[in-house]
C-alpha positions, 0 to 999 in steps of 0.5 A: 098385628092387624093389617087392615087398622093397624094404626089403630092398634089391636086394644081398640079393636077388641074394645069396638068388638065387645060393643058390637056384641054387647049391642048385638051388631056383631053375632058370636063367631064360634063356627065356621067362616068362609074365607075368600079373595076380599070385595071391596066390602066394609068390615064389620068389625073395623068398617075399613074396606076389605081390598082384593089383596086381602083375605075377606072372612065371612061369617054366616047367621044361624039362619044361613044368610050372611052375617058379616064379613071381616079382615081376618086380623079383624076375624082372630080378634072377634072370634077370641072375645065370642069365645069369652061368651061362650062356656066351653063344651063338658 
C-alpha cells in the first residue's frame, strides 16, 4: 500500500519508475539510502510532497551528491524495479 498515491495504485507507480530509469531520471536504487523525518520535498518517483509526518528516503549518486528522495512506499517500488537491472552478484 503506498500512502503518499495510493489513489493511484501501486501499477502506475511501477510504470512511471520503469520510465524514469529507462530515461535516466531516476538512477538505480541498489545502495543504501538515508531515511529521515520528510521536508516538504517532491518525490522523485511520484512528484507528490514528502509531509513532515512521513518517512523521506534519500537516495545518493555515486558521486555523493544527492540524487533523489522518495516516500518510502515510493522508495520499496523504485528499489524492486532497479533490481530488475542489475544482475545478481555470483
Amino acid at each position: 500500500m503506498l500512502d503518499c498515491c495510493s489513489c493511484e495504485g501501486e501499477e502506475p507507480v511501477r510504470k512511471r519508475v520503469r520510465e524514469r530509469l529507462s530515461e535516466g531520471r531516476l538512477a538505480v536504487a541498489t545502495g543504501l539510502s538515508v531515511v529521515r523525518r520528510g521536508t516538504g520535498r517532491l518525490c522523485s518517483v511520484c512528484d507528490h510532497p514528502i509531509g513532515r509526518n512521513e518517512n523521506e528516503h534519500e537516495v545518493r549518486n555515486g558521486g555523493g551528491d544527492t540524487d533523489a528522495v522518495a516516500h518510502a512506499g515510493c522508495h520499496r517500488i523504485w528499489r524492486e524495479e532497479s533490481r530488475k537491472l542489475v544482475p545478481p552478484l555470483c
